[in-house]
N, C-alpha and C positions, 0 to 999 in steps of 0.2 A: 504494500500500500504506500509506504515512503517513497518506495522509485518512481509510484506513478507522480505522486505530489512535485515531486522532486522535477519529472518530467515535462510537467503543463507547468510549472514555474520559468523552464528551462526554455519553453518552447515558447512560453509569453514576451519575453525578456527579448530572445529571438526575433520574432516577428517587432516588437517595438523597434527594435535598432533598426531593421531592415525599413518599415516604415518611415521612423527616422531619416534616415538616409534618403529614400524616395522622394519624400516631401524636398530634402534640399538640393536635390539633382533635378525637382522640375520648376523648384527657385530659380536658380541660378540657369537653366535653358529660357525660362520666362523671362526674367533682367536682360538679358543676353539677345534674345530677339525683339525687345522695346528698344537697346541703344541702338543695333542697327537698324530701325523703322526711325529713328531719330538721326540715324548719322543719314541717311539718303534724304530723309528732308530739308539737312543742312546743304548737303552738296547742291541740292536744287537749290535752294537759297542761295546759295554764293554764285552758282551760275547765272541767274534772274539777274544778282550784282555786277556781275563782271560784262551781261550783256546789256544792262542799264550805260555802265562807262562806253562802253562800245558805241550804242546810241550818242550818248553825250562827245564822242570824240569824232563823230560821222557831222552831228551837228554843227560842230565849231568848224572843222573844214571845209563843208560844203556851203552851209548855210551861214557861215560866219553868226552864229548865235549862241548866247550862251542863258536861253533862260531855261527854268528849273524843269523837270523829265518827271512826270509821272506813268506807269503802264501795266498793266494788264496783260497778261501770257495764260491763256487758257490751253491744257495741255490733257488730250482724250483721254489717256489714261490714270493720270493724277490730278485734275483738277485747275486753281487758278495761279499762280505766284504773282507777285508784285512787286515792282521795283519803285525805287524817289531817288533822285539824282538833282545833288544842288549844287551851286557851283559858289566859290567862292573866290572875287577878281583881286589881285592884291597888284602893289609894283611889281615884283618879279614875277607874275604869272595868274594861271588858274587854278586852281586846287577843287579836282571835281573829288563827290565821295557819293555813293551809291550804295543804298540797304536794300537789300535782298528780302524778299521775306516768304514763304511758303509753309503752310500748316503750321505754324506755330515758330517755327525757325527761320530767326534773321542771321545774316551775316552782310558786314560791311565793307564797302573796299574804296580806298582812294588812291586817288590817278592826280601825278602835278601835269600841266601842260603850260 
């Protein structure tokens, strides 16, 4: 009768750990596939940024203008991103800077011209 006691303590104790363990191996897969759902929204973000400066550097060339870029990029598969592109004219130059933004992630970039 001891060995069986002994047994279903043995085999409780067991499964706990192992459950244990389950619960933090599907933590840590779960954290894991939110950052990268978070790092590809940033990448979009910063490209949104980097094609805002692009606009702004197409502008000043072509159109010799440098007033402020707001836009709109609707994209089938993901949705909308946004860019704002402001410039700021000083003596030595322009200093454009561009925020990106897409689901929740901005990234900003600036460009001297």
């Amino acid at each position: 009768m001891n060995k069986q006691k002994g047994s279903i303590y043995l085999t409780v104790i067991l499964l706990g750990v192992i459950l244990a363990v389950a619960v933090g191996v599907v933590s840590i897969v779960v954290s894991g596939s939110n950052l990268v759902k978070g790092l590809g929204d940033s990448v979009r973000a910063f490209h949104i940024a980097d094609s805002g400066i692009e606009m702004a550097l197409y502008e000043i060339r072509k159109e010799g203008t440098n007033q402020d870029i707001n836009c709109d990029v609707f994209f089938d598969n993901y949705g909308t991103a946004t860019c704002s592109v402001n410039f700021e004219v000083s003596g030595e130059g322009i200093k454009i800077k561009s925020l990106g933004s897409y689901n929740g992630s901005q990234r900003r970039i600036e460009a001297a011209y």
